[in-house]
Short mmCIF file of the C-alpha atoms (twelve columns), coordinates in Angstrom:
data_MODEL
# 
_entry.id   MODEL 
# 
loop_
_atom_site.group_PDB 
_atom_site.id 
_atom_site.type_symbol 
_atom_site.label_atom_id 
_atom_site.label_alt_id 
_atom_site.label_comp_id 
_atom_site.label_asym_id 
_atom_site.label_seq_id 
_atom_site.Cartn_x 
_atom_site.Cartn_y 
_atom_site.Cartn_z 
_atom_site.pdbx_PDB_model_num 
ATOM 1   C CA . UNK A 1   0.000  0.000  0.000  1 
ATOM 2   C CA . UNK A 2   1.852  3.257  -1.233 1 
ATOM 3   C CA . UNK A 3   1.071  6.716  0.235  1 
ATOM 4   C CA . UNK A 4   1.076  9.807  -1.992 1 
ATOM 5   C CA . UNK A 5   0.801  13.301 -0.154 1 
ATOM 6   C CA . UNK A 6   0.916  16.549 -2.317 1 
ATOM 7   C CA . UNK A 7   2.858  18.982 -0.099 1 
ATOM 8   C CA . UNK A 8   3.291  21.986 -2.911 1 
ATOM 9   C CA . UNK A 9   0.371  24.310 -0.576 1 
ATOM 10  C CA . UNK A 10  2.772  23.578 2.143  1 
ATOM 11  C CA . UNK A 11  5.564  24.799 0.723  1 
ATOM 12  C CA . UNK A 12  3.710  27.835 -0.535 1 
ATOM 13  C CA . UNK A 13  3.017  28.252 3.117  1 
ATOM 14  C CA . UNK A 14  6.056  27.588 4.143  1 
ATOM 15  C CA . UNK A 15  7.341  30.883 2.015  1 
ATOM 16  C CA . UNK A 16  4.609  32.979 3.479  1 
ATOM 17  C CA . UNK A 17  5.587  32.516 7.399  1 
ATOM 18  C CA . UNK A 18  9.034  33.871 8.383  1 
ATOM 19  C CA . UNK A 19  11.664 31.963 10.745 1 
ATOM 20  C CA . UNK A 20  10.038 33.035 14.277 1 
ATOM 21  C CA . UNK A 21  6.552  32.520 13.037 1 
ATOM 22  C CA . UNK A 22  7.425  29.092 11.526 1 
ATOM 23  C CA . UNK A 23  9.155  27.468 15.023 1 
ATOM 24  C CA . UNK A 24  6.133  28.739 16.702 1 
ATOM 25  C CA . UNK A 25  4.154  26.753 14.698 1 
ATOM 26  C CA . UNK A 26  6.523  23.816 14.635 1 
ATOM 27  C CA . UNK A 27  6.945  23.729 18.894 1 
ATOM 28  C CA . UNK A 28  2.965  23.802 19.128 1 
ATOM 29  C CA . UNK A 29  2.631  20.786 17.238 1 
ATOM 30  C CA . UNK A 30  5.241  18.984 19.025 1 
ATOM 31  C CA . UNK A 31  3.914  20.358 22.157 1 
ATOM 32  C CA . UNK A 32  0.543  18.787 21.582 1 
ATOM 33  C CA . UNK A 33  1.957  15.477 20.592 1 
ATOM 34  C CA . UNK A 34  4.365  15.285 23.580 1 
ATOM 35  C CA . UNK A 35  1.259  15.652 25.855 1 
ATOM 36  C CA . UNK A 36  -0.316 12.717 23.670 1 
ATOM 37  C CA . UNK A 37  2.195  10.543 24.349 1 
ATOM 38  C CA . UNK A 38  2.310  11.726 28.053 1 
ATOM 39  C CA . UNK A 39  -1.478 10.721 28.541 1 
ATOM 40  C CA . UNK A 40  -0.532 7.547  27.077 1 
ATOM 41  C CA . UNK A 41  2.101  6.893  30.032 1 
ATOM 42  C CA . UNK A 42  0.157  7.814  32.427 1 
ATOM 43  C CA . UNK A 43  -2.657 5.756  31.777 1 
ATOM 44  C CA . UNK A 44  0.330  3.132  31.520 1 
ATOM 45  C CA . UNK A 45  1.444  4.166  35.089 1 
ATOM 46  C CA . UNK A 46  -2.479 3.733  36.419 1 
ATOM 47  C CA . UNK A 47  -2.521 -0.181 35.154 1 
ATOM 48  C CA . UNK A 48  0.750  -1.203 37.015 1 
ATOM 49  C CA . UNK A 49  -1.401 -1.226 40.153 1 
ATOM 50  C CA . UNK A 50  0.934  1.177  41.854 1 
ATOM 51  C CA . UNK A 51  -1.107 3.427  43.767 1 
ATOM 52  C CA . UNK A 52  -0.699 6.741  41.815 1 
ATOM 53  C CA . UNK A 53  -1.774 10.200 42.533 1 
ATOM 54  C CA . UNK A 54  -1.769 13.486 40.863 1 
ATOM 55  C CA . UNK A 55  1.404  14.351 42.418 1 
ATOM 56  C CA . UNK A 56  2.644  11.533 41.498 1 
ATOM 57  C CA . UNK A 57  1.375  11.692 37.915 1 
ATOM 58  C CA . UNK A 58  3.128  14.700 37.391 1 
ATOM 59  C CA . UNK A 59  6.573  13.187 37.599 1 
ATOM 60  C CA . UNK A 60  5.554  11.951 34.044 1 
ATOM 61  C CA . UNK A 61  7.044  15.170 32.110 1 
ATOM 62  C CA . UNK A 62  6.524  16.022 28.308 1 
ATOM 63  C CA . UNK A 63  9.737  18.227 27.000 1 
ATOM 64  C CA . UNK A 64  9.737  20.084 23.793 1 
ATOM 65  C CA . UNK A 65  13.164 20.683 22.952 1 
ATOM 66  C CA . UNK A 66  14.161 24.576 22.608 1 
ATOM 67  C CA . UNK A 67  16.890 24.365 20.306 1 
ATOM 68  C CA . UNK A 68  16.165 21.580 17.824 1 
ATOM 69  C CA . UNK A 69  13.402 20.207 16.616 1 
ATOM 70  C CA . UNK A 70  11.573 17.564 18.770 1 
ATOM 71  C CA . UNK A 71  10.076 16.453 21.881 1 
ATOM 72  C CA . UNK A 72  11.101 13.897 24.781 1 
ATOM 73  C CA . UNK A 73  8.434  12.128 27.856 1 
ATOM 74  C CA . UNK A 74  10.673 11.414 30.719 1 
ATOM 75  C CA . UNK A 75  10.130 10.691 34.123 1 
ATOM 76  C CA . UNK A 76  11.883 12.431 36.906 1 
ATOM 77  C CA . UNK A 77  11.365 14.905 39.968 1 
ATOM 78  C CA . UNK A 78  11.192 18.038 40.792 1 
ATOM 79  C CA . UNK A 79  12.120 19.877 44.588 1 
ATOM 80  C CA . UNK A 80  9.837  22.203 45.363 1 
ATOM 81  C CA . UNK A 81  10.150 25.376 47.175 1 
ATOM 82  C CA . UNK A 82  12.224 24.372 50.410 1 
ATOM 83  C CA . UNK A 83  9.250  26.545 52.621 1 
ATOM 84  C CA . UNK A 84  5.868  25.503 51.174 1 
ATOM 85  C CA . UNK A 85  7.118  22.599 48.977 1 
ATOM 86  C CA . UNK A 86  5.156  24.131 46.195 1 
ATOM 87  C CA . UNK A 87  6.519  23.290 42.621 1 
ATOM 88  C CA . UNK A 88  7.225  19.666 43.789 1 
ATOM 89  C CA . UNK A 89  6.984  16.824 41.278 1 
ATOM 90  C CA . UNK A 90  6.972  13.063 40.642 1 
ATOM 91  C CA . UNK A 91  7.542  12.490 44.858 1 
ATOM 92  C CA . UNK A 92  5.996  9.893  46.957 1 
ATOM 93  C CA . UNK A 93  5.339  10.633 50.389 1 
ATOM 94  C CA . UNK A 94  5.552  7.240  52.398 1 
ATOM 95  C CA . UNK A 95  3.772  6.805  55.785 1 
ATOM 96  C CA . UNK A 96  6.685  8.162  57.715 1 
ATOM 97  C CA . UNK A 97  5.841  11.614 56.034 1 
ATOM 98  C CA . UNK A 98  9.761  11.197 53.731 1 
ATOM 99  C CA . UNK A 99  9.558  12.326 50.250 1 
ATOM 100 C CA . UNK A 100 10.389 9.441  47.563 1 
ATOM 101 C CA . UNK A 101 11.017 9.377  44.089 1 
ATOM 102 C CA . UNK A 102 8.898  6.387  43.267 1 
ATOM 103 C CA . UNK A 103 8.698  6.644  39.704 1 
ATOM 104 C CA . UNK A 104 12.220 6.416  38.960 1 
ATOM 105 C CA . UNK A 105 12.726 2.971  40.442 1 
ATOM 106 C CA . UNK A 106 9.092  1.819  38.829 1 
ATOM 107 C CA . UNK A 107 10.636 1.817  35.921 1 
ATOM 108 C CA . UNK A 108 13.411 0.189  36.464 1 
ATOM 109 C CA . UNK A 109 13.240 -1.805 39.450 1 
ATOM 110 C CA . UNK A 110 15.481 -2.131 42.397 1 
ATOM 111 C CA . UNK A 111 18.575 -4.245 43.327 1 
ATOM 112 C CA . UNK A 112 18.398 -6.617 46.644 1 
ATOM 113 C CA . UNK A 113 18.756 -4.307 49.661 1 
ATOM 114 C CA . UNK A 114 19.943 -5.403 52.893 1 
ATOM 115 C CA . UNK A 115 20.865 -3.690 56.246 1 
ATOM 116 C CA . UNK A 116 24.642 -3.440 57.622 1 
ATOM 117 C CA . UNK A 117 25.112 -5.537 61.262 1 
ATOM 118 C CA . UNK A 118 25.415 -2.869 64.208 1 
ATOM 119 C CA . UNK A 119 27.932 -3.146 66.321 1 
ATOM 120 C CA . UNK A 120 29.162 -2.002 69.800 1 
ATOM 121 C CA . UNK A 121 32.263 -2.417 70.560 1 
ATOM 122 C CA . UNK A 122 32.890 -6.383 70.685 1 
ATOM 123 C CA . UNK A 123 28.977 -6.969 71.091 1 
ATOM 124 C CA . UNK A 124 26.758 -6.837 67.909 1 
ATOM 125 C CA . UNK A 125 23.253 -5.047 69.024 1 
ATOM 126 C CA . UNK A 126 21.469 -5.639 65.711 1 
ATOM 127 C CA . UNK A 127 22.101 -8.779 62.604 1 
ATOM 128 C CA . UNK A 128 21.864 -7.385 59.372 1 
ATOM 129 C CA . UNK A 129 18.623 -8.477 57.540 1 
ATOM 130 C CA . UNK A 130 16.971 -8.414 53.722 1 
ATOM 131 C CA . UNK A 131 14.760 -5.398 53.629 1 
ATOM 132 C CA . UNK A 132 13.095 -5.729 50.300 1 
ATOM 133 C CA . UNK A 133 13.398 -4.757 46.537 1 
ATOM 134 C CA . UNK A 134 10.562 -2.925 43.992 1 
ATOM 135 C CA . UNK A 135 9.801  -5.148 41.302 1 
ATOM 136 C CA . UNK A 136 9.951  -3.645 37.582 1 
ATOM 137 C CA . UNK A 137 7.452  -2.368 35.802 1 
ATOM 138 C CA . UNK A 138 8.307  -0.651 32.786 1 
ATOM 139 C CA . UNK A 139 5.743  1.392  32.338 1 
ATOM 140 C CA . UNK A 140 7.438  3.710  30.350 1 
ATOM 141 C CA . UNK A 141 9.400  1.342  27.930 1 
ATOM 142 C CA . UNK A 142 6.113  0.122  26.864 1 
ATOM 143 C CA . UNK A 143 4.749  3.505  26.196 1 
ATOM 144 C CA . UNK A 144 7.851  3.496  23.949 1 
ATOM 145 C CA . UNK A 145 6.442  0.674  22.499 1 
ATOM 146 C CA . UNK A 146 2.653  1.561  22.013 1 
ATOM 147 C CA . UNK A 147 3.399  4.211  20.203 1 
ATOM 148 C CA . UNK A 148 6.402  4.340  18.317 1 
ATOM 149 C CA . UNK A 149 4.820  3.520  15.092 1 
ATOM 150 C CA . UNK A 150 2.262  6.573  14.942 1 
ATOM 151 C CA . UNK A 151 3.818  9.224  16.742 1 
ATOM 152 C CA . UNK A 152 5.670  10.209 13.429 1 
ATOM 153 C CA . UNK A 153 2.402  9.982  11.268 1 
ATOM 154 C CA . UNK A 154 0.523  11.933 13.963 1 
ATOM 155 C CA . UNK A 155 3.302  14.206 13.930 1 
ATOM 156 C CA . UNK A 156 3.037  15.038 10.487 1 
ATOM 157 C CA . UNK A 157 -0.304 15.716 10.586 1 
ATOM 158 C CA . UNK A 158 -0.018 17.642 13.508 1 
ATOM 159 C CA . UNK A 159 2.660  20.071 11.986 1 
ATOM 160 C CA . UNK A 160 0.485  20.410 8.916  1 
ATOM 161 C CA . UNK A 161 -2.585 21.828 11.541 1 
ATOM 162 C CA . UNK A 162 -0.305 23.609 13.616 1 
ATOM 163 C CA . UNK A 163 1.090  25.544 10.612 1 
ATOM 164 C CA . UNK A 164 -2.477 26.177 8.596  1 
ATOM 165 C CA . UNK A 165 -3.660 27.851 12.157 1 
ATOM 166 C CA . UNK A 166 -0.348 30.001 12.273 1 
ATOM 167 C CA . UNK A 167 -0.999 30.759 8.840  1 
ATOM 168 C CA . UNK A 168 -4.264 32.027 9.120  1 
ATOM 169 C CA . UNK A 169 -3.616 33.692 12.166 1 
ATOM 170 C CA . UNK A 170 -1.093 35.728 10.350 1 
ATOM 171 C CA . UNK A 171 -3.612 36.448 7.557  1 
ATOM 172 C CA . UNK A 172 -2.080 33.916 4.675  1 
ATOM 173 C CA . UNK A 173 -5.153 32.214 2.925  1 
ATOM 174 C CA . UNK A 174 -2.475 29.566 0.894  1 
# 
């Protein structure tokens, strides 16, 4: 099955915008896709069965690159404002009220963890003991994979919109 798409208005267009008004256009169409994929993730991030929350959710971040042309979904945190915490993303706080970055080993899972013996001097107080590991979920490597195949089609189409509304916003009826 062979595509065809005529892009000879586009090109018209392309000659009407100027630089500034054409990476506009191009950022809000990667903008828009980045959040698609984003909403994908997150509903990714809901079906692990980890017990997510808005704050939570937000450690899912959609970048749109400043400098070149393209986007990136990433998860990571955020510290907040050291007073009211405000700004804070992608933390867990566990029941001891500490502030966790949850998200990061979600993805990737955790090694084996185990506690150090305590010693006094010649008498040991405490053994040291297994305390646990987080299991992997990959919830953003199969985001990767849902939808590798149509962000570039959506893409396409997306720059095509994004450009027609800049266009006629600027008054070019190509």
């Amino acid at each position: 099955m062979t595509c065809y798409y005529d892009d000879s208005n586009l090109r018209k267009l392309f000659k009407a915008l100027d630089q500034e008004q054409r990476v506009k256009a191009m950022k809000g169409a990667f903008r828009r896709e980045a959040n698609k994929v984003r909403r994908v993730a997150i509903s990714n991030l809901r079906s692990t069965g980890i017990r997510t929350d808005r704050d939570l959710e937000k450690g899912v971040r959609a970048v749109v690159y400043k400098r070149a042309a393209g986007f990136r979904v990433t998860i990571g945190t955020k510290k907040g404002n050291r007073k009211t915490g405000r700004g804070e993303r992608g933390f867990h706080t566990n029941r001891r009220g500490l502030k966790k970055p949850v998200l990061l080993w979600a993805e990737g899972g955790t090694d084996k963890r185990y506690t150090k013996s305590k010693t006094r001097i010649f008498t040991r107080s405490r053994k040291g003991h297994y305390t646990g590991r987080m299991k992997r979920y990959g919830f953003m490597s199969k985001t990767g994979r849902q939808v590798d195949g149509r962000v570039t089609d959506e893409l396409r189409e997306e720059i095509v919109k994004s450009i027609h509304m800049t266009a006629r916003r600027y008054g070019c009826n190509c």
